[in-house]
Structure formats: C-alpha cells, structure tokens
Steps between C-alpha positions, in 0.01 A plus 500: 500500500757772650816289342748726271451341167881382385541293186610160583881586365534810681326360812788191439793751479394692815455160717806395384710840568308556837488150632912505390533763725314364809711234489821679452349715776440219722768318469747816610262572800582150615866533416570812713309381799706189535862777416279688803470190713841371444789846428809494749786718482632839626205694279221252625279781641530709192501222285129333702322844499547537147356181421197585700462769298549349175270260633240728539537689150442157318197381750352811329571427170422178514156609603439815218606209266275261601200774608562615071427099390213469714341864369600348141291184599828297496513264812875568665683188620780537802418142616890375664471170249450686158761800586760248613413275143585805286780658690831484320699384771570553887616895568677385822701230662395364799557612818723785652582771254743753584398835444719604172369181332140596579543843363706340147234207514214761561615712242559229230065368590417899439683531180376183352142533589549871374574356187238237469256755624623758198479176227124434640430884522610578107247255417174694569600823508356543189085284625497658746638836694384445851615193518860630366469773755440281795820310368736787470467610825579147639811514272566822626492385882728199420761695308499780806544192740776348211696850545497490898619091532735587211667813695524273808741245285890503575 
C-alpha cells in the first residue's frame, strides 16, 4: 500500500547498483578488519587506529545503503555466503601484514571499490536522484579515505 511505485526496469537497475555496492561495501569492511587484526611493523598503532576508523565509515555506509533498498522495498543481502560468491578475489593474504603493505593493500581495496562504486553509481543517476545522492557521498568517503592510505605510501 505505502510501497514507492518503480517500474520493473528501473526498480532492476537500482537493485542491481545498490545491492553492487553492499557487496563491494561488505566485502572491504571484512577486508580491513582482518589488515586491523593482523598489521605489524614500526607504524602498527597508526596504521590499527586508522583501520578502526575506516572501519567505522563503511559500517555506516553499509547501513544508509542498505536502510535506501529497504525504503525502496528492495530486500538488502550481506549474508557471508552470497558476498564471498560475488567477490572478485581475496583483498589480503593471510596472516601477518606489515604495516606499509596494509596501507598499499588498503589503498589498492579503496580505489577499486571506488571505481566499481562510480560504474554502479553512473547507472541511476539519471532513475533516480536520491538514490545517486546516497551514492556520492559513499564515493566521496572512500576517495577521502583513498587520499589518506595513499599519502601514507613510501
């Protein structure tokens, strides 16, 4: 009765570019808790307390982005099994990480999910605003956290 009426193409492309995103999303929230759980080096308390931080940014994006598919009456999935089926590939080795290969590894997840995020993003910017809106200010966040991890590389 209170759904917002989408036409079933629109409704598709919005799923698809906010569901793409979750995932991405996800995915990187995973990544840089295990760099978090697992950075050594001289920089290691730097290094950890950024994480947290970066941590915390995407736990909130992860949540406006799934929050905007449930409003759009678009059921969100972050189940462990379907992100890990549809994520390209590992972001980390296993194990100890010393801290300048976190911050290049780190940096290298942020500007690829930037990207993907941008691809998914220029495909409704034109069905529909919010949505768009909601998904430049997550590309925002992750190109502000790009520039710090980048400025940290020697």
């Amino acid at each position: 009765m209170y759904e917002l009426k989408l036409s079933g193409e629109n409704r598709e492309a919005l799923a698809r570019a906010l569901q793409g995103t979750l995932t991405d999303l996800v995915a990187l929230g995973l990544a840089v808790k295990q760099a978090h759980w697992n950075v050594v080096g001289p920089s290691f308390k730097p290094v950890h307390e950024h994480l947290d931080e970066l941590r915390d940014e995407l736990d909130e994006f992860v949540d406006e982005i799934a929050e905007r598919m449930v409003a759009l009456s678009i059921s969100p999935n972050g189940q462990v099994s379907d992100v890990a089926a549809i994520t390209r590939d590992d972001l980390l080795p296993r194990g100890w990480i010393q801290d300048s290969d976190v911050v290049r590894l780190i940096a290298s997840a942020l500007y690829n999910t930037n990207l993907h995020v941008r691809e998914l993003m220029a495909t409704i910017e034109e069905i529909d605003t919010v949505t768009a809106d909601l998904m430049h200010e997550v590309v925002a966040g992750l190109e502000k956290q790009l520039w710090m991890f980048r400025a940290q590389v020697r």
